[in-house]
C-alpha positions in Angstrom: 64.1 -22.5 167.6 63.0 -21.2 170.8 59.3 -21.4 172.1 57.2 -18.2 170.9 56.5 -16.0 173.6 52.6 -16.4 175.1 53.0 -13.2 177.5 49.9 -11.2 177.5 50.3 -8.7 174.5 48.5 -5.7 173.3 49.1 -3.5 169.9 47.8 0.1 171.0 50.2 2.8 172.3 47.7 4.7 174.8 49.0 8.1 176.2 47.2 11.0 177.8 47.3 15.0 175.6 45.4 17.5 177.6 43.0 15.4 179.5 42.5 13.3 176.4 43.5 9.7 175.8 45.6 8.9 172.3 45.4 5.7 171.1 47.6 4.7 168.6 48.0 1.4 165.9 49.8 0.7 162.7 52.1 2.8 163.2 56.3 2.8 162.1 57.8 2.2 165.2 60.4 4.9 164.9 58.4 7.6 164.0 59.5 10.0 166.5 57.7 12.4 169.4 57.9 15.2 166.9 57.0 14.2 163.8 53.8 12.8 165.4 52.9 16.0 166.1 53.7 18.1 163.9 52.6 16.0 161.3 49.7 13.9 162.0 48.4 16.7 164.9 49.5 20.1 163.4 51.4 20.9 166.5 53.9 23.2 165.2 55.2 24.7 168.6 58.0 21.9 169.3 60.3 22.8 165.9 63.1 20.8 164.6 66.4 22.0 164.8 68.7 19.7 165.1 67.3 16.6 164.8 69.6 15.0 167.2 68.4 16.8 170.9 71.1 19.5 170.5 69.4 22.8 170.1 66.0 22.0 172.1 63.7 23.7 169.9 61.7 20.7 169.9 61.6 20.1 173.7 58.5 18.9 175.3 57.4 17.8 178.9 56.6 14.3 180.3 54.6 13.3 182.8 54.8 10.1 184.5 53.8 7.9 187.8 56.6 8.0 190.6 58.4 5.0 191.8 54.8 5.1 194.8 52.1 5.6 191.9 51.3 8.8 193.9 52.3 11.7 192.6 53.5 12.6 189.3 57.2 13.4 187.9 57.5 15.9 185.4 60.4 16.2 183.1 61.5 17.4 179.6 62.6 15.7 176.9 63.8 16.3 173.1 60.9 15.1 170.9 62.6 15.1 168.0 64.9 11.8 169.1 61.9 10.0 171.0 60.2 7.3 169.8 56.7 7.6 169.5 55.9 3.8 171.0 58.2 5.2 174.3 54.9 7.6 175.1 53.1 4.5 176.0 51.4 4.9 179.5 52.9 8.8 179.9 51.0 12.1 179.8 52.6 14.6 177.4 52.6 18.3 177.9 53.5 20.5 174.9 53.8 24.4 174.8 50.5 24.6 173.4 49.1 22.3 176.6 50.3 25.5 178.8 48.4 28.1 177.0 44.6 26.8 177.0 43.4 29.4 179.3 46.2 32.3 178.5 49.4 32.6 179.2 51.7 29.4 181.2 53.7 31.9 184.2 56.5 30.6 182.4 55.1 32.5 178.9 54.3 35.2 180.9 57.7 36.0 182.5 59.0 35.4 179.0 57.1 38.1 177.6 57.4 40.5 180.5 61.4 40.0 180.2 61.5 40.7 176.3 63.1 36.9 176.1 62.1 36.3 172.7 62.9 37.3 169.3 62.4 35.7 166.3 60.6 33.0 168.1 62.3 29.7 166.6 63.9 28.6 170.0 61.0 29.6 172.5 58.6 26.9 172.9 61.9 24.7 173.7 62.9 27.3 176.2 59.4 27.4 177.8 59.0 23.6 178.1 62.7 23.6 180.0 61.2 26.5 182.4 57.9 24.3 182.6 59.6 21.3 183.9 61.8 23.2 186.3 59.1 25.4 187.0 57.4 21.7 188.0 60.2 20.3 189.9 62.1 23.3 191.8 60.8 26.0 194.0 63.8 28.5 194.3 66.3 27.4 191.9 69.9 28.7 192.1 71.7 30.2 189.3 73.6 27.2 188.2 70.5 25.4 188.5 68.6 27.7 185.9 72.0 27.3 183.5 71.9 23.6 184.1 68.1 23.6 182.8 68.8 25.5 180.3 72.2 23.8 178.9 69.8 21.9 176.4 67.9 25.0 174.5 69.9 27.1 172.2 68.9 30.8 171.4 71.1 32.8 168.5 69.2 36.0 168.5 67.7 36.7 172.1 70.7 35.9 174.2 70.6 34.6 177.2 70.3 36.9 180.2 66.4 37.7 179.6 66.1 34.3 179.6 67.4 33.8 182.8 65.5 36.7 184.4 62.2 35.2 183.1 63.6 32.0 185.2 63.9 34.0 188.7 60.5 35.6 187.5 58.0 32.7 186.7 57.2 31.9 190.2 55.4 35.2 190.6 51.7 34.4 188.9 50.1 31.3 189.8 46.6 29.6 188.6 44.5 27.0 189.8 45.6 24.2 187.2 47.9 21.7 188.1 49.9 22.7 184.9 50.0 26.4 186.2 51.1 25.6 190.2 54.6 25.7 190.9 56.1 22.5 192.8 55.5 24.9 196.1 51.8 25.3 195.6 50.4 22.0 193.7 48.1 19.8 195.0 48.2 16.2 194.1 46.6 16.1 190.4 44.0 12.7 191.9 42.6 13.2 188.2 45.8 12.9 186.3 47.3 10.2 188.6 44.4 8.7 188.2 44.3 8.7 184.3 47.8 7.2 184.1 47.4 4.7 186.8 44.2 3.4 184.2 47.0 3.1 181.7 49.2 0.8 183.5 49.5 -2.4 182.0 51.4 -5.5 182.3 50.6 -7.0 178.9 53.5 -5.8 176.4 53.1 -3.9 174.0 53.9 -5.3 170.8 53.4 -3.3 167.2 53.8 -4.1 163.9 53.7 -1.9 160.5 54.8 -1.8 157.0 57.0 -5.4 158.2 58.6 -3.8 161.4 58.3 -4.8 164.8 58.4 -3.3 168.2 58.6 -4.9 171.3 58.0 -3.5 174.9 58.3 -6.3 177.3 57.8 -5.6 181.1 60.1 -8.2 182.8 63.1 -9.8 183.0 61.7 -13.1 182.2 60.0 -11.4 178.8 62.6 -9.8 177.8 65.0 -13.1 177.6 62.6 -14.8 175.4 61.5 -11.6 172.9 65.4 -11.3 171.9 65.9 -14.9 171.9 63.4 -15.0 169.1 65.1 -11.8 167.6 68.2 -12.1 167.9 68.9 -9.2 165.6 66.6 -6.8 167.1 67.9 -3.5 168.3 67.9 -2.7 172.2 66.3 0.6 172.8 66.4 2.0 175.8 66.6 6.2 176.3 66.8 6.3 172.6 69.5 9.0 172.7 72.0 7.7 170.5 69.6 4.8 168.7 67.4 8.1 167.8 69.9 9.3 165.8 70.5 6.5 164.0 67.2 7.4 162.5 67.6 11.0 162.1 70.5 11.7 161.0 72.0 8.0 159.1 68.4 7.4 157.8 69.0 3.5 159.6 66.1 1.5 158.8 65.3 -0.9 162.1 63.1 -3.8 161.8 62.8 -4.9 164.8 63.1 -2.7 168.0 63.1 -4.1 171.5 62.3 -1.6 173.9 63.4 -2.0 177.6 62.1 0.7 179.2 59.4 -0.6 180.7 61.4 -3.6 182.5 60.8 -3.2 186.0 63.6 -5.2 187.4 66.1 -3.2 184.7 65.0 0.1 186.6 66.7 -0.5 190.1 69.3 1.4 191.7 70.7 -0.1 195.1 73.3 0.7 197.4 74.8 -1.6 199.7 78.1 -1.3 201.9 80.0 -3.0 199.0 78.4 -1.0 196.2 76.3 1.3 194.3 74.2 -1.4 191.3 72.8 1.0 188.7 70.0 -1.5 186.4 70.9 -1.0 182.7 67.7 1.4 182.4 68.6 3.8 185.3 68.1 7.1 183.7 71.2 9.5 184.1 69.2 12.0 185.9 67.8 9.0 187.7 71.5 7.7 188.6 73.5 11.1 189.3 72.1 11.9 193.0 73.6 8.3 193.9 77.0 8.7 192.2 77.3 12.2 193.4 77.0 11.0 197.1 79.1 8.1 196.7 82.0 9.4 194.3 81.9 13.1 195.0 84.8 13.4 192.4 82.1 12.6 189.7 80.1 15.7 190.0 81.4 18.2 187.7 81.1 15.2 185.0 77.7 14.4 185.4 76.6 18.1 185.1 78.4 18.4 182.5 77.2 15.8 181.1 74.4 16.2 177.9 71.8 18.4 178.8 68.6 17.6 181.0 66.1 17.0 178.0 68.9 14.3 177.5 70.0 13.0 180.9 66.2 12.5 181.7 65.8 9.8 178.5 69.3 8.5 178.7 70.4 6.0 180.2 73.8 4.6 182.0 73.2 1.3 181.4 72.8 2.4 177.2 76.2 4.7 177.4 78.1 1.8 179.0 76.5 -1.1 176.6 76.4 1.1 173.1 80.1 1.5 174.0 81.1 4.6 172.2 85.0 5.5 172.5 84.2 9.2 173.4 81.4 8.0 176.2 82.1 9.8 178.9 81.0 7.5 181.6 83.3 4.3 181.2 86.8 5.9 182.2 85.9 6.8 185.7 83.8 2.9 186.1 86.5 1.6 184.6 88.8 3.3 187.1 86.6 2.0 189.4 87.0 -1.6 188.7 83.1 -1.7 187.9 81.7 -4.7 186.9 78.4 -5.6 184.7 76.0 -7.9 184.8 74.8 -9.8 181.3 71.9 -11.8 181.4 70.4 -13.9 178.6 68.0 -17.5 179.1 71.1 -19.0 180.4 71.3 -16.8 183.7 74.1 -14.2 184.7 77.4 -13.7 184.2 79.5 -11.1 185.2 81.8 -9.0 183.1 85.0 -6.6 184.5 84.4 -3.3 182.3 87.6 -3.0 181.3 87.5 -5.9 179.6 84.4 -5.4 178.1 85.1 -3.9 175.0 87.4 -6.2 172.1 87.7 -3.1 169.4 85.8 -0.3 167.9 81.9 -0.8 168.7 82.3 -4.5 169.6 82.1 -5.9 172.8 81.7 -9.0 174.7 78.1 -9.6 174.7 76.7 -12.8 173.3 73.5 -13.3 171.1 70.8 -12.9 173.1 72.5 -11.3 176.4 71.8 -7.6 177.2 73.2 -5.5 180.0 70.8 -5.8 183.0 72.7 -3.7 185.8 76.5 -1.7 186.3 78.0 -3.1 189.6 80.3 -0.3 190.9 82.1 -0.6 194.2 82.3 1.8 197.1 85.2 3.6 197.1 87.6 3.3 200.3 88.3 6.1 202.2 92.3 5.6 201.0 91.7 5.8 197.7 91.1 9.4 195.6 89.0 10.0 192.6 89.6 12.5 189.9 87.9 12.9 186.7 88.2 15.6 183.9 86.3 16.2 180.8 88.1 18.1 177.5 85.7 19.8 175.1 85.4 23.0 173.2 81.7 24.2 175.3 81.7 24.1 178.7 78.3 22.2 178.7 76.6 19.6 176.1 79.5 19.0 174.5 81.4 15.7 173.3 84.5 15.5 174.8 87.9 15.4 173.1 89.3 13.8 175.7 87.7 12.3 179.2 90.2 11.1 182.0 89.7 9.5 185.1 92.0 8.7 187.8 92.2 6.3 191.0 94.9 6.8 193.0 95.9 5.4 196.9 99.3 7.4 198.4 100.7 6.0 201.5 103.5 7.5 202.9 104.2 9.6 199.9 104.1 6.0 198.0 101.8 5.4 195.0 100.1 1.8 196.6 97.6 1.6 194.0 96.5 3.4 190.6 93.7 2.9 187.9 94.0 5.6 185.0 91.6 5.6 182.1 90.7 7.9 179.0 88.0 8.2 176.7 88.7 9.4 173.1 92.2 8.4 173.1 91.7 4.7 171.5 89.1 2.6 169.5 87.7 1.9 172.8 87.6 3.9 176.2 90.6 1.8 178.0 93.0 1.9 180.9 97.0 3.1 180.7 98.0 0.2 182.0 101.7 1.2 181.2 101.3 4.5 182.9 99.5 2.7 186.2 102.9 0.4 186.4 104.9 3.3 186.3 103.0 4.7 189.3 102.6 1.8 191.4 105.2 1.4 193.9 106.8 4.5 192.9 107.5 7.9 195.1 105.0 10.5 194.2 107.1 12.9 192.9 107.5 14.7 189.5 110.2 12.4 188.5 107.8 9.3 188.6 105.0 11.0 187.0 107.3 12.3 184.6 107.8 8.5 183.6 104.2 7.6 183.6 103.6 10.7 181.0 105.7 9.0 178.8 104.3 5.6 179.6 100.9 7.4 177.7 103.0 7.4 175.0 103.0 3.2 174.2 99.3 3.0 175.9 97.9 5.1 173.2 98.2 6.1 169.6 95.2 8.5 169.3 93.4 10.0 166.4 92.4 13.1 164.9 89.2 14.0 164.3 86.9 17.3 164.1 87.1 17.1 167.7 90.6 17.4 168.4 94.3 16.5 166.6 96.3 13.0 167.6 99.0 15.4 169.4 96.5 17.7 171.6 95.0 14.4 172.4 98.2 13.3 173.8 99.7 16.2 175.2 96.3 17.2 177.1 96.1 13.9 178.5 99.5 13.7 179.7 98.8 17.6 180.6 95.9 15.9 183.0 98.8 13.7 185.1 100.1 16.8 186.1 97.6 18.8 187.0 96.3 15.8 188.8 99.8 16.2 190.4 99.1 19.7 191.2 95.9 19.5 192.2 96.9 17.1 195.1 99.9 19.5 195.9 97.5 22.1 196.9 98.3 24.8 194.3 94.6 24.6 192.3 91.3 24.2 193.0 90.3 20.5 192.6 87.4 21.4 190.6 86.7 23.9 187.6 83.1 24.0 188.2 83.3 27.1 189.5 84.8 29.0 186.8 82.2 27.5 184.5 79.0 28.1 186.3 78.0 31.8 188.5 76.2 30.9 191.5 
């Protein structure tokens, strides 16, 4: 049996409400954002919808330190999929924080541009208008759709919505919580409050015979699973959430490894782009968009920002779901991860990651601690393609990604990967031999199409049928074809999105 763990501990959640600190024991570690308050605080503005941070109506706003300690980020997230313990050492800000002395500019444009009817879906619309209303000055069109792509409205539609967007800048007040990111001053007394919270002691609960963990290093986080071997990584608690909400799971023991410093990184080097397994997506995308240009349509379209700003890469890549919509272009990539346990590091390809449906190479008491992906040569082009019914926040039928390297109107090199074609998001690697040293031309890809056909033997689902899985993804190989030819835009973005 390994040692017990002697790391300074503490058993209180602390967060800061409206100037007020909340302090916090005994209670069940996945008890969630919104049932906190709207049970134990009678905070009925966040509602549930969904239960699963589709719809928004529970949105909220967090507040937390930035990577300098000087200033303060501001972001939304869905309450009703957050963890309660995961406030610890963050300011929230609900709809009813805005409204202390009148109406938020956000509430106020939302009024003065009839955006509301029956009321359900506001206070989720507000709180995504709050945090862009705290992090962007003169946001763009598809920048107010993007903020938006989290909050669903059935009776209001969306236009007024979007005019109280381009309207909310116009009043201003004093408050921190009522300046726009153009006109704030440094909150000294907020900073302040949450720099009084930091702590490297971690935070460890315990209630009704569950456990929750919180260590805050490396070092910490070895031992805590090594003497819970069973425990449940949580990380954005995007997908773990829902195991809550919507299969009931019971989880005795929850380690949560958000608040690892050396899991947070994100470094770039001539060779590479490491993401640490706790990266946010939000976090991540400015990198991968800069390095792999290919990947931006993806990323946008990927989840929602109330989602994007808890979730992380690292938990997509590790919880290893075959419609995930990350792995097929890292895979295509050739990325690697690094597993750490007690023993040290080892590095793992991605593409041979994952042995069968929801199982994957990971040993007892390893966890992911960073995605290794490498810089891609100028020679080589990246494509990637998403399949789904809506436009945004959807789960994809299908997600493919390509790597390909023409010289001399010869294909040199090819990776080619899908997502919800298999058990597991995997490579073609009978349609990348039919590529490889093969003349681009239609008769070649003609062979790698039906090459899909003995890489794959898809499913059907609610999503999509076994055949439109196959014929779309064969479908993609030509457009990719096309697309290189000249004849269509490489991107759809555009006819998606209005600037």
């Amino acid at each position: 049996m390994p040692a017990e763990s002697t790391s300074p501990r503490r058993d209180t959640i602390r967060f800061m409400l409206d100037g007020e600190l909340h302090e916090i024991r005994d209670v069940d570690p996945t008890r969630t954002v919104l049932q906190y308050l709207r049970e134990d605080l009678r905070r009925t503005g966040p509602k549930e919808g969904c239960a699963e941070g589709d719809c928004g109506a529970c949105t909220v706003a967090l507040a937390e330190l930035n990577p300098d300690g000087d200033d303060l980020e501001v972001r939304a997230v869905n309450a009703c999929i957050q963890f309660l313990p995961t406030l610890d050492g963050k300011e929230l800000i609900t709809v009813e924080s805005l409204s202390v002395d009148g109406l938020h500019p956000v509430q106020r444009a939302m009024v003065d541009e009839h955006a509301s009817q029956c009321g359900f879906c506001t206070p989720g619309f507000v709180m995504s208008l709050f945090a862009l209303y705290k992090t962007n000055a003169a946001p763009t069109r598809i920048e107010i759709d993007d903020a938006l792509a989290g909050n669903l409205c059935r009776c209001t539609g969306y236009r007024p919505i979007i005019e109280a967007a381009r309207s909310m800048y116009a009043e201003e007040g004093g408050d921190w919580l009522r300046q726009s990111c153009t006109k704030q001053q440094p909150p000294a007394d907020r900073v302040q409050r949450l720099r009084a919270l930091a702590d490297d002691a971690m935070l460890v609960l315990s209630s009704s015979g569950r456990k929750f963990f919180a260590p805050t290093s490396v070092e910490e986080l070895c031992q805590v699973l090594a003497e819970n071997a069973d425990a449940t990584l949580l990380a954005g608690g995007t997908d773990v959430g829902l195991w809550v909400t919507k299969r009931h799971a019971e989880l005795d023991c929850v380690i949560y490894v958000g608040n690892v410093a050396e899991l947070s990184r994100l470094t770039v080097t001539d060779d590479h782009v490491e993401i640490g397994a706790t990266v946010t997506l939000t976090d991540a995308m400015p990198a991968l968009i800069e390095h792999y240009p290919a990947l931006e349509e993806l990323l946008l379209r990927y989840a929602s920002p109330p989602i994007r700003n808890a979730a992380t890469l690292g938990g997509n890549v590790a919880n290893g779901s075959p419609i995930g919509d990350s792995m097929a272009p890292l895979m295509v990539l050739d990325a690697t991860l690094l597993l750490r346990s007690r023993s040290g590091v080892r590095e793992v390809a991605l593409d041979a990651f994952y042995h069968d449906y929801m199982v994957n190479d990971l040993k007892e008491g390893e966890f992911l601690e960073a995605i290794r992906i490498p810089r891609l040569s100028q020679q080589d082009e990246l494509r990637t393609y998403k399949i789904s019914k809506r436009f945004d926040q959807d789960i994809s039928a299908l997600c493919a990604a390509f790597r390909l390297r023409v010289e001399d109107d010869t294909v040199v090199d090819a990776r080619v990967a899908f997502g919800g074609m298999a058990a597991t998001v995997k490579r073609a690697k009978n349609c990348e031999a039919a590529l490889v040293g093969q003349p681009w031309t239609l008769a070649t890809l003609e062979l790698a199409m039906q090459a899909l056909d003995v890489d794959f033997e898809p499913i059907s689902d609610m999503r999509a049928t076994a055949d439109y899985r196959l014929r779309v993804a064969k479908n993609l190989l030509k457009r990719l074809y096309i697309e290189r030819a000249g004849k269509l835009p490489q991107s759809v973005y555009a006819y998606g999105r209005q600037a």
